[in-house]
C-alpha positions as CSV (number, residue, x, y, z in Angstrom):
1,X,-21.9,11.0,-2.7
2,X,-20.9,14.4,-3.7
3,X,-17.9,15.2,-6.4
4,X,-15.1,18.0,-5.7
5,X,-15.0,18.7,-9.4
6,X,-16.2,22.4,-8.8
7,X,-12.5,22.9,-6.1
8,X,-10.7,24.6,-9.2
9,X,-13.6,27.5,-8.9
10,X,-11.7,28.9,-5.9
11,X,-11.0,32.7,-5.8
12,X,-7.3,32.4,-4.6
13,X,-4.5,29.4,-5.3
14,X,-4.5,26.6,-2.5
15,X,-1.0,26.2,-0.8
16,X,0.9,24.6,2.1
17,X,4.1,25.0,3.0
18,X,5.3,27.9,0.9
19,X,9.2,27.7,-0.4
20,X,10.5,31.0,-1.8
21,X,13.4,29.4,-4.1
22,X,11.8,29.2,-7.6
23,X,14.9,26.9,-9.3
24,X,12.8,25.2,-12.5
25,X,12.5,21.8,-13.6
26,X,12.4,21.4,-17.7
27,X,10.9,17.6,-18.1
28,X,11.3,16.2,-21.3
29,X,8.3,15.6,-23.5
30,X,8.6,12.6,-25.9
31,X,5.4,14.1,-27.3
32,X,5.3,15.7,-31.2
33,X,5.1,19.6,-31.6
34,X,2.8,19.2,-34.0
35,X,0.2,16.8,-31.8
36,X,-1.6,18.7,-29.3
37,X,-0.5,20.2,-26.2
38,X,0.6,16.8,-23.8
39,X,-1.5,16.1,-20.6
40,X,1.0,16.5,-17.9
41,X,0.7,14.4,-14.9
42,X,3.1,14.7,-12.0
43,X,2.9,11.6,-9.4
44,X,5.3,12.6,-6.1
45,X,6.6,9.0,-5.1
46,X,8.0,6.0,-6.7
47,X,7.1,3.2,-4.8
48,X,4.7,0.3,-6.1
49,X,1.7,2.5,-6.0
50,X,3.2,5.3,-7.6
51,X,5.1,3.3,-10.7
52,X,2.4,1.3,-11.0
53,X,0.4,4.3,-11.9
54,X,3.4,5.5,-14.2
55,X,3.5,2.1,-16.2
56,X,-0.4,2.8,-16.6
57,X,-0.2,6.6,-18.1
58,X,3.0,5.4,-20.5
59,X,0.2,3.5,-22.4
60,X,-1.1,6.8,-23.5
61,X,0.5,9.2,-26.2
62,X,-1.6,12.4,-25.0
63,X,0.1,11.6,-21.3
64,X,3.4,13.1,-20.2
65,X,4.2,11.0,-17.2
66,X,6.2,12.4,-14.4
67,X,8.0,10.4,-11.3
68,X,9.4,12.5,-8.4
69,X,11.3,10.5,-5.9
70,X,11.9,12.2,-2.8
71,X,15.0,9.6,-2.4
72,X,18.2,9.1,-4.4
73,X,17.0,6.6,-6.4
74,X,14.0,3.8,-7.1
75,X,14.2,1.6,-3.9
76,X,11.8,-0.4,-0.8
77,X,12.6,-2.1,2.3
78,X,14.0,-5.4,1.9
79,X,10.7,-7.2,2.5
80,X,8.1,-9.5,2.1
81,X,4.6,-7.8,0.4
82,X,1.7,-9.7,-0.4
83,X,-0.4,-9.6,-3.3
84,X,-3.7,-10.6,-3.0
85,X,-5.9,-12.0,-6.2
86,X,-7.5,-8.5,-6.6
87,X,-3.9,-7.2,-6.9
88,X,-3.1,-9.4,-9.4
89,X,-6.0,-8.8,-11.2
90,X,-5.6,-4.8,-11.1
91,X,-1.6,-5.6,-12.0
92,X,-2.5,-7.7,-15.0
93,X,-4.8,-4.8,-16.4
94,X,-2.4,-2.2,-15.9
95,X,-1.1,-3.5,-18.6
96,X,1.8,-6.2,-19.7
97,X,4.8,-4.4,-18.2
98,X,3.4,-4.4,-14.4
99,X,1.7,-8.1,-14.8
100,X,5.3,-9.4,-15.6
101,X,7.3,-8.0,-12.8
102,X,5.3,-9.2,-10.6
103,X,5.0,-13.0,-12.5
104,X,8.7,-12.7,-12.3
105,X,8.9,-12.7,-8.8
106,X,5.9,-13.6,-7.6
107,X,6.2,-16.6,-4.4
108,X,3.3,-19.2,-3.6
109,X,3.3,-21.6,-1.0
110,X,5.5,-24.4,-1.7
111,X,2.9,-27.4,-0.9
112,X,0.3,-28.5,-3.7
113,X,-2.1,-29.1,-0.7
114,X,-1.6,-25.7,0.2
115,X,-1.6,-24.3,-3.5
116,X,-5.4,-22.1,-2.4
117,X,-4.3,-21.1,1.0
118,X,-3.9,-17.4,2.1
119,X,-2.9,-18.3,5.0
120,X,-3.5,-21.1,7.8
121,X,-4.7,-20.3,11.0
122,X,-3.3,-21.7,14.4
123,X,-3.7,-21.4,17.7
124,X,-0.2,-20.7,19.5
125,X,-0.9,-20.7,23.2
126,X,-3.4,-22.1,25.4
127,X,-5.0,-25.6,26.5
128,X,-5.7,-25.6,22.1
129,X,-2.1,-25.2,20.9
130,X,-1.6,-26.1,17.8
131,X,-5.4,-27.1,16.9
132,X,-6.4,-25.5,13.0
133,X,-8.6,-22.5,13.1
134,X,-8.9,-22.4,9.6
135,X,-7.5,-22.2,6.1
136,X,-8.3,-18.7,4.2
137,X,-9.0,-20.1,1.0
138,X,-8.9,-18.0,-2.3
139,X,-7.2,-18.7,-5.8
140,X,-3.5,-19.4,-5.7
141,X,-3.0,-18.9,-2.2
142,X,-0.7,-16.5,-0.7
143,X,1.2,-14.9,-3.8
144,X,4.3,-12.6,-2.6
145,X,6.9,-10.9,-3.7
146,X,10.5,-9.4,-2.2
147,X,9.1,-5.8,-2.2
148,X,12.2,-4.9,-3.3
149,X,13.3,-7.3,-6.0
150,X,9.2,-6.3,-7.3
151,X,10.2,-2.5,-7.4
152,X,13.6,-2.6,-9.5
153,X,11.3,-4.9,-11.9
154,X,8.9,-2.0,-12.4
155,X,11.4,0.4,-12.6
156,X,12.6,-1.1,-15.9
157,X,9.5,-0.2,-17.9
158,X,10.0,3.8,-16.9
159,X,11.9,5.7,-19.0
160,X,15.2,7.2,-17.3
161,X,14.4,10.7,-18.8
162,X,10.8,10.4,-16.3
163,X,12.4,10.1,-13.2
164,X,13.7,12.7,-10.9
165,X,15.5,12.0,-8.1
166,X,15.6,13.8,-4.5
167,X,13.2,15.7,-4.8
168,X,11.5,15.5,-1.6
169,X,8.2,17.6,-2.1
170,X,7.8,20.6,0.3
171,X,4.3,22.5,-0.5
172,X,2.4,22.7,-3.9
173,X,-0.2,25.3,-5.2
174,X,-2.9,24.7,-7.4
175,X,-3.4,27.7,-9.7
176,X,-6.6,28.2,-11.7
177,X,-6.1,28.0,-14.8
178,X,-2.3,27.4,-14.2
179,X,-1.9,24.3,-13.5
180,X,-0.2,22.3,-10.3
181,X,3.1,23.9,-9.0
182,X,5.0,21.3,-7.2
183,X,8.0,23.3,-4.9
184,X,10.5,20.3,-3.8
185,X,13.1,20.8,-0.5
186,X,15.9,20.9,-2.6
187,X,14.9,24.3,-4.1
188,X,13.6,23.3,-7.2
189,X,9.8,23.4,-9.0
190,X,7.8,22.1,-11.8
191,X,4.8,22.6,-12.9
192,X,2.2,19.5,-14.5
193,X,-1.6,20.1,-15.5
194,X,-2.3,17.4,-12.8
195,X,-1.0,16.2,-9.4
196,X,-1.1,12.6,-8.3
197,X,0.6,12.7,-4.7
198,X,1.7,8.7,-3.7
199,X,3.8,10.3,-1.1
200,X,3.2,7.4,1.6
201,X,2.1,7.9,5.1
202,X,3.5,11.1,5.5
203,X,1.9,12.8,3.0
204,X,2.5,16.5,1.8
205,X,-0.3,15.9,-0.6
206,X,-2.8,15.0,2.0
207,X,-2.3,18.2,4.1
208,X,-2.7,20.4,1.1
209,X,-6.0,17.8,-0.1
210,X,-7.2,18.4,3.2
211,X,-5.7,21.0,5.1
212,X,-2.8,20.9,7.6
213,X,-5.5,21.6,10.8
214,X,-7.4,18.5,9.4
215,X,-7.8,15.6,11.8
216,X,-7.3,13.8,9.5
217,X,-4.7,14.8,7.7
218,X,-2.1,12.8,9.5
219,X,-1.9,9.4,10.6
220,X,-2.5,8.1,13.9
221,X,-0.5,5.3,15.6
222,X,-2.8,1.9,15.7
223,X,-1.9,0.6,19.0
224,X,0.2,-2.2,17.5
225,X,3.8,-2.9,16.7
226,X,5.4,-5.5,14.1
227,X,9.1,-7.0,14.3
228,X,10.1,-8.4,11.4
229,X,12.8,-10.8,9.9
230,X,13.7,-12.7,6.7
231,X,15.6,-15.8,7.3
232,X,16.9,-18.4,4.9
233,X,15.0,-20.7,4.2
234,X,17.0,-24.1,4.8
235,X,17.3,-22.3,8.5
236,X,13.7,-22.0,8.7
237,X,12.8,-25.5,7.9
238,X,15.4,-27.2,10.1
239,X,13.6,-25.0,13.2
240,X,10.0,-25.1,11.7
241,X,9.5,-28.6,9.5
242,X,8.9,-28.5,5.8
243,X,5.5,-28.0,5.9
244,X,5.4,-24.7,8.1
245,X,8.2,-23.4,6.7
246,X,7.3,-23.4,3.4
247,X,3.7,-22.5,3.6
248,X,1.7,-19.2,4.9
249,X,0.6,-19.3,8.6
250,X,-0.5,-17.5,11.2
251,X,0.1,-18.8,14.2
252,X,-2.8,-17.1,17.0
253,X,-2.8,-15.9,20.5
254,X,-4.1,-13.4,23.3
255,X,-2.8,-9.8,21.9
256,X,-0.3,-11.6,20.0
257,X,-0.1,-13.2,16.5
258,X,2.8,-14.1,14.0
259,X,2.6,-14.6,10.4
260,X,5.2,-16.5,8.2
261,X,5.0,-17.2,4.6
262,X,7.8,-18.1,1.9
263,X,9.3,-14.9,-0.5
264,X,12.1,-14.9,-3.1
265,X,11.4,-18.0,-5.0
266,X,11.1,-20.0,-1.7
267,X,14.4,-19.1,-0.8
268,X,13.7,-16.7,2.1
269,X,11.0,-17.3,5.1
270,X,9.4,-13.7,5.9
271,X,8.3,-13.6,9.6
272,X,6.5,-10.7,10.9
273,X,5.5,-10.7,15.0
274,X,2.7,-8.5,16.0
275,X,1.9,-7.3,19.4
276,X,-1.4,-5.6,19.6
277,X,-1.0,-4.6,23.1
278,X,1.0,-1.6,22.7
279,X,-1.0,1.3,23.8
280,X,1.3,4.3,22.7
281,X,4.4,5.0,20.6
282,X,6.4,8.2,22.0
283,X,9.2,8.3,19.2
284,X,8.9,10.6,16.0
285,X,10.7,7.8,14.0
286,X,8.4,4.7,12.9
287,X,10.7,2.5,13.2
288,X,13.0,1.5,16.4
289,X,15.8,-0.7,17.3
290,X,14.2,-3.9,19.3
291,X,16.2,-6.6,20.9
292,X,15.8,-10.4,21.3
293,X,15.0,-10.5,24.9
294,X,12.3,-8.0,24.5
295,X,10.8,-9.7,21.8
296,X,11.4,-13.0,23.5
297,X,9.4,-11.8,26.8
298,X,6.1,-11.3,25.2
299,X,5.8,-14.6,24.0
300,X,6.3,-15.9,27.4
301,X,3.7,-19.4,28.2
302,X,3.7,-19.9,24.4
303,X,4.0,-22.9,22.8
304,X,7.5,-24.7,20.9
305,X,6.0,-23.1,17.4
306,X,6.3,-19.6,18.8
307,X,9.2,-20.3,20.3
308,X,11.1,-21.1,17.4
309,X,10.0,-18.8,15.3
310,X,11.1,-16.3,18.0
311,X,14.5,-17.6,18.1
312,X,14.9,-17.3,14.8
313,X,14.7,-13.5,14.6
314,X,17.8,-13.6,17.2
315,X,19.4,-10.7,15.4
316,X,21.5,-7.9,16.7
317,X,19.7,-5.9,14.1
318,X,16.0,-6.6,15.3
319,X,13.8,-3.5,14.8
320,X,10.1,-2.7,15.6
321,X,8.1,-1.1,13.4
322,X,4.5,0.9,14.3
323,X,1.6,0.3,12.5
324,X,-0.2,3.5,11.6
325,X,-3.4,4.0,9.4
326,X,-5.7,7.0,8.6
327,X,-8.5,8.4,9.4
328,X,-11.4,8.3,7.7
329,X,-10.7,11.4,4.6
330,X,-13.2,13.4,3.2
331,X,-12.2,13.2,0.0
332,X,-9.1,12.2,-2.0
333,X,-8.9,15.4,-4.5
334,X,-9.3,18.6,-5.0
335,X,-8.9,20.6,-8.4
336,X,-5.9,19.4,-10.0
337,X,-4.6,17.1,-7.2
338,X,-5.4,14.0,-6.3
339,X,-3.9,11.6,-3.3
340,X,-3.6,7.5,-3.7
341,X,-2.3,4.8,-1.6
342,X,-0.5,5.0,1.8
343,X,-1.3,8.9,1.0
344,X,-5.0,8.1,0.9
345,X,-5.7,5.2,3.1
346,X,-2.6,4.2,5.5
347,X,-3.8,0.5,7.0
348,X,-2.6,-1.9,9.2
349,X,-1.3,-5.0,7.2
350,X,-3.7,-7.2,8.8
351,X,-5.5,-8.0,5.7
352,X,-2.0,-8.3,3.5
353,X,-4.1,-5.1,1.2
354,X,-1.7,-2.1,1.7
355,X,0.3,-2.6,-1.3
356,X,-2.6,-4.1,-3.1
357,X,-5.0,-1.2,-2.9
358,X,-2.8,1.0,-4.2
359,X,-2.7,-0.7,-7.0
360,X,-6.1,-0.6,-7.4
361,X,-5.8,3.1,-7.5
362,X,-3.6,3.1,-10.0
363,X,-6.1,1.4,-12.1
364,X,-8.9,3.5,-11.7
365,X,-6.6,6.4,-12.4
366,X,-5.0,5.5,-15.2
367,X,-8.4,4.3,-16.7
368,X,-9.7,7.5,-15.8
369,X,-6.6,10.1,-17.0
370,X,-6.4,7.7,-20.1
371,X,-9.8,9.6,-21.1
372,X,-8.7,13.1,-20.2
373,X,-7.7,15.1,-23.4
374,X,-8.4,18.4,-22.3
375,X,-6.9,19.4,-18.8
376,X,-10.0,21.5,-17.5
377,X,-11.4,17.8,-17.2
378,X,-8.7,17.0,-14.5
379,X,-10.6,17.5,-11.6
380,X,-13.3,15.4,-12.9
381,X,-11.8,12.8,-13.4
382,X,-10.4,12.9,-10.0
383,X,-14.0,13.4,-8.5
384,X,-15.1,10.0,-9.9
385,X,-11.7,8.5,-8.9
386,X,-12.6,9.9,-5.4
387,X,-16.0,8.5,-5.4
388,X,-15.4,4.8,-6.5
389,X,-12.0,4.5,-4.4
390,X,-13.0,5.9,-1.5
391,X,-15.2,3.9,0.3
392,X,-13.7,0.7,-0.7
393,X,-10.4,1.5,0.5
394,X,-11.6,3.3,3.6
395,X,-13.6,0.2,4.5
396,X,-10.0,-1.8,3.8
397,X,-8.6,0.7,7.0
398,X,-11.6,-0.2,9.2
399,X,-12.0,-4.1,8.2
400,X,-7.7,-4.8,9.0
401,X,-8.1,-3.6,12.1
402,X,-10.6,-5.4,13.1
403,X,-9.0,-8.2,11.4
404,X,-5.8,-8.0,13.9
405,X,-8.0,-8.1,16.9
406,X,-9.6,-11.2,15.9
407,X,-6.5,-13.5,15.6
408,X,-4.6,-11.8,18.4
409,X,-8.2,-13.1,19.8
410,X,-9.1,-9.6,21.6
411,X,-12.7,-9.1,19.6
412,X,-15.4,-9.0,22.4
413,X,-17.3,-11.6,22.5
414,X,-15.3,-13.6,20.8
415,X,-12.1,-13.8,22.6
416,X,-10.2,-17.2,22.3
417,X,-13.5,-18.6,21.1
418,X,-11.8,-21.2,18.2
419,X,-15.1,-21.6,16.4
420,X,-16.4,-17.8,16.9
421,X,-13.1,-17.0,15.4
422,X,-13.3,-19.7,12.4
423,X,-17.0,-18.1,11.6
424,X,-15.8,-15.2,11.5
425,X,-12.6,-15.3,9.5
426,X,-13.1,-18.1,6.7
427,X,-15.0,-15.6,4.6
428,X,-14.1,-12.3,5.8
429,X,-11.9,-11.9,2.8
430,X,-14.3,-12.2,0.2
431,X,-15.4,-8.7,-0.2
432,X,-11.9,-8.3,-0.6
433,X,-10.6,-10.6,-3.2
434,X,-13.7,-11.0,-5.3
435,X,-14.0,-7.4,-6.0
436,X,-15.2,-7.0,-10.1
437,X,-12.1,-4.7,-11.0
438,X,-13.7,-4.4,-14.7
439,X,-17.0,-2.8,-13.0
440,X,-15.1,-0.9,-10.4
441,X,-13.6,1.0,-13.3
442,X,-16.5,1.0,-15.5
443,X,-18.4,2.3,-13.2
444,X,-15.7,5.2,-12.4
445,X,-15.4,5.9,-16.4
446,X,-19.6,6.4,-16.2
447,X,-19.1,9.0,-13.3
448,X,-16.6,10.9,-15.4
449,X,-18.6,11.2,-18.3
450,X,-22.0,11.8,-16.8
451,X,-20.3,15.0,-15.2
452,X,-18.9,16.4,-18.5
């Protein structure tokens, strides 16, 4: 697999988006003038990805860490997120500050006897209602977290004096020899030696990676839709029983599926519907106001377990989200700038890893800036970022969305096959969870050095 180490060779600067109003960020340095010269690293988005990565490069004196949120402040949807054994393992070598945010608030399943499920498989509708597919099985189950109670835990370990507020970023240039000009919306620019853009799904970093005529550079709508509702948990278990309430199921049909799972400590249910039989979504906004009756309509011939778990998202304040990934990129840098998470590889949630890979960026970057002490190594280090990351996350993209279509039983030639499905799913995780993260980033530290 080829490097893009030799991008920074380019005859002219690379832009997008051009903004002519040149007001300067000064970031504070808390390194010594009598050191050398700080590695500057600039990462455009604060959400788990993105402060992961920052709690990473604060490990490292040579590194001047950088966080700028396009929003007012630190901040995620109200949520459930899960966190997958690879996550935990990539959080836990991050380092001490990002492993305890997420013990903190980390959720299992409630039940000893379902301590090592990810999640329980059910049929919902049919002439097998309610008959056991299978139990995902991996070590300590389905771990969550409140996405947002995880997020202001991070944000704790970052210094105040890192983090920059609205500034939404609007085009960046990558000058040889110059370093990474970031021009944010609100007028103002900075300027780092490197560029890590966790900008989410609608990334300005991806365009300028890849180029705004790119097919690639922007994601495509999946052809499936999520509602989703937290509900108390005592309101839960009086509609589902203890045991479903408090555990991780998903709960199977034709082009349908919905997943429930305890969050907060066990005191909130997190229910997410999916309908994967939505062929097109017309609005520019990704997320639309949905009512009850429209939700309740699609689950029409369903059993008392759907049902329920319909009426308890009875809400005036239903929404429907679309589920959007990427196509497959190219590469993930170029010179000084690199792209990570929803930037790089928008997936479907199908396989609870969009959170979780990001994380796994942040590992292999901050493993791999950690050994940068002169910035003409930058791009470097983001080639062997680019070529460890890549296909493993890509494959993440391809793999969820397959996974969807299996337990909303539209695979062909599987269908509502119970024990084609069971084959197929009881193990298809494994690639997943049991990923060596050690290896992944030893083997990403011997790409960067063999290219010095």
């Amino acid at each position: 697999m080829t490097t893009t180490a030799d991008t920074t060779t380019a005859s002219s600067p690379k832009t997008v988006r051009g903004d002519s109003t040149t007001t300067s960020i000064t970031n504070t340095s808390t390194t010594d003038s009598s050191k050398p010269k700080a590695i500057s690293v600039a990462i455009a988005g604060g959400g788990i990805g993105g402060l992961a990565l920052a709690l990473g490069l604060l490990q490292y004196d040579h590194i001047d860490v950088q966080i700028y949120e396009a929003a007012p402040s630190f901040g995620e949807i109200g949520a459930g997120v899960g966190i997958a054994i690879n996550s935990q393992r990539a959080l836990r070598l991050i380092g001490p500050h990002a492993w305890d945010a997420f013990k903190k608030h980390a959720t299992s399943n409630m039940w000893e006897s379902h301590a090592d499920n990810f999640a329980q498989y059910v049929v919902g509708k049919g002439d097998n209602e309610g008959e056991v597919i299978c139990s995902q099985k991996t070590q300590g189950g389905m771990q969550s977290v409140h996405r947002a109670h995880f997020l202001d835990e991070l944000v704790k370990a970052v210094p105040a004096a890192r983090a920059h507020f609205n500034k939404r970023l609007q085009s960046i240039e990558d000058k040889e020899g110059g370093g990474v000009v970031l021009h944010f919306k609100d007028g103002a620019t900075t300027t780092a030696d490197a560029l890590v853009g966790a900008d989410g799904i609608h990334s300005i970093t991806r365009e300028f990676v890849l180029g705004e005529r790119d097919m690639s550079a922007h994601s495509v709508f999946a052809g499936s839709v999520a509602y989703r509702g937290l509900v108390p948990m005592d309101k839960a278990v009086e509609k589902l029983g203890v045991e479903y309430a408090q555990n991780s199921f998903m709960l199977c049909g034709p082009g349908k599926a919905i997943l429930s799972y305890p969050i907060d400590l066990g005191k909130i249910s997190n229910i997410v519907v999916m309908d994967f039989e939505y062929p097109t979504w017309e609005s520019d906004k990704g997320v639309m106001p949905a009512t009850h009756d429209q939700l309740d309509r699609l689950f029409t011939g369903w059993g008392k377990k759907a049902r329920d778990l319909i009426e308890l998202l009875d809400s005036p304040n239903l929404t429907m989200w679309a589920m959007r990934d990427d196509l497959p990129a190219p590469t993930y840098t170029t010179g000084h700038v690199a792209m990570m998470g929803d930037a790089a590889h928008a997936t479907t949630p199908f396989q609870g890893q969009g959170a979780g890979q990001a994380i796994e960026d942040a590992l292999v970057l901050e493993t791999l800036l950690g050994r940068v002490h002169d910035s003409k190594y930058i791009p470097n280090a983001f080639a062997a970022y680019d070529q460890v990351r890549r296909p493993r996350s890509q494959r993440v993209v391809k793999t969820s969305r397959e996974s969807g279509m299996l337990f909303s039983m539209l695979t062909k030639g599987v269908g509502s096959d119970v024990e084609k499905i069971r084959e197929r799913t009881e193990t298809r995780m494994h690639w997943i969870w049991n990923r060596d993260l050690e290896k992944q980033n030893a083997e990403a530290v011997a790409l960067f050095e063999e290219s010095l």
